[in-house]
C-alpha angles and dihedrals in degrees: 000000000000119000127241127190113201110205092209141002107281126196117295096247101057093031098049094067086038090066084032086069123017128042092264132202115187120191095236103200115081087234111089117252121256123258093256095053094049083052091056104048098046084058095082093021129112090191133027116197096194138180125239084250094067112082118223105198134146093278087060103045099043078074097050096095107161098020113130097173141032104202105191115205096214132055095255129063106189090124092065129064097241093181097053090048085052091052089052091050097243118145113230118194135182135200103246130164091033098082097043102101092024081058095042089047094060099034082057090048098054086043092060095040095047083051101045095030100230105159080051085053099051098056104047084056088051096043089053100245088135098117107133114058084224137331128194093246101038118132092338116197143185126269111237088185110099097357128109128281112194109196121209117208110007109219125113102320090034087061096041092053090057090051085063094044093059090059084061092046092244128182103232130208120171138179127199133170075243131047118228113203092170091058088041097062098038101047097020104246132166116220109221143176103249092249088066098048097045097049089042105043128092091206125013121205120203112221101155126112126237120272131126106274074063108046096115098001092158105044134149101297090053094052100057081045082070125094115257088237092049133113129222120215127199129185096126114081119306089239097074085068129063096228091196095057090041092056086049092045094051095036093056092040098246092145124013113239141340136206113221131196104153136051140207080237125028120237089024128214126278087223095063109129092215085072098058095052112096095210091059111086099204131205140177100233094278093142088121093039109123123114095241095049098053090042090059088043085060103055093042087066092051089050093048093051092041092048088047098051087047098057100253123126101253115252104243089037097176091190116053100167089065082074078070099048124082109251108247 
């Protein structure tokens, strides 16, 4: 019977067929293991379900002696050499389509709730700064209805988002390293260089992986592109944004507000500035985080492995070019 080690607890459904039929090791604790645990215990596995927060280098997999697939427990896999694990002949999956909507559902949230400054809202209720029943000029917001959402990276969430914006009647610009007609005609988008959007648009949502041409995206030069009354929306990977230049931009009012899900570092400090500035709506990378969503992303692991050991090609095969590649 082929092993299996489980990084972290998944949900039951997915996890459930997975010890029904593999010898299965799961990390109990909610923290990640350590890379030398992880190193350890690929050492005896077949297969290996792993986070975005354990990282899957050379080092790791030099130990991985007997290890045949990587099945990633997220959408993205930037935490993993997929190159090397194609070299070694070793299959690495992911779990896509499933948190589209889950993902388009919370970027819209903190939209709405950097706009209309919600979080803001909620605490001086709680603190007890509530003194005047209403005032013309209490807590003011932004409208969303009617103003300019400039997407940036148009794939699966990136179309999704535009699905919400045409309930607000939105105005939609997008940029992607590819243009999309067909999406164009049917949702009414404009197809636009990043300059453009981000100097046009009244809120700008970040829909792009991580990969080098991204790595700081939106860095200090593109933020003072934006306009001083825009919003800037993260779900994507803290990397793409130079925190640094983003701090600077919001605490001397350059652009107005910004949503935040993910982090240069996760979990990221206490001590991160970002986190001490009102107009900032913060969140642990809990984009995907519904119970239905995780649940799915369960069972599309299980599936992956089971497809895999029975010969199959998974289903979400991130690597085509391993079918290529003689197994080690």
């Amino acid at each position: 019977m082929p092993s299996v080690f489980v990084t972290r607890k998944i949900p039951e459904s997915g996890l459930q067929r997975i010890q029904d039929q593999f010898k299965t090791e799961v990390w109990a604790e909610d923290a990640p293991p350590s890379k030398q645990v992880i190193i350890e215990k690929v050492g005896q596995a077949d297969a290996l379900v792993s986070l975005l927060t354990d990282k899957i280098d050379t080092e790791v997999l030099d130990a991985a002696s007997n290890l045949r697939i990587i099945a990633q427990y997220a959408v993205g896999y930037d935490n993993i050499d997929v190159p090397d694990a194609t070299r070694r002949g070793i299959y690495v999956t992911n779990t896509p389509g499933v948190l589209t909507e889950t993902t388009a559902d919370f970027a819209w949230a903190l939209l709405m709730a950097a706009a209309r400054r919600v979080v803001e809202a909620d605490q001086y209720l709680r603190n007890g700064d509530w003194s005047v029943a209403w005032h013309p000029t209490m807590i003011l917001g932004r409208d969303v209805y009617g103003a300019t959402l400039g997407i940036v990276g148009m794939g699966r969430i990136g179309e999704a988002m535009a699905v919400r914006a045409q309930g607000f009647n939105m105005k939609i610009l997008y940029y992607s390293t590819r243009r999309k007609p067909d999406i164009e005609d049917r949702l009414g988008l404009t197809f636009v260089d990043l300059d453009t959007l981000l100097q046009q648009a009244d809120f700008v949502s970040l829909h792009v992986p991580l990969v080098k041409a991204t790595h700081h995206l939106i860095d200090r030069r593109r933020l003072d592109l934006m306009k001083r009354t825009a919003f800037l929306i993260n779900t994507s990977r803290g990397q793409v944004v130079d925190e640094k230049a983003l701090f600077k931009a919001l605490r001397e009012d350059k652009i107005a507000g910004a949503g935040l899900d993910v982090f240069t570092e996760e979990p990221t400090p206490a001590g991160n500035p970002l986190l001490g500035l009102k107009n900032v709506v913060v969140a642990p990378h809990i984009s995907s985080a519904s119970v239905e969503t995780r649940s799915k992303m369960a069972e599309m692991v299980a599936e992956n492995l089971v497809a895999y050991f029975k010969g199959r090609v998974p289903p979400n095969l991130v690597n085509q070019e391993v079918l290529k590649v003689k197994e080690p």
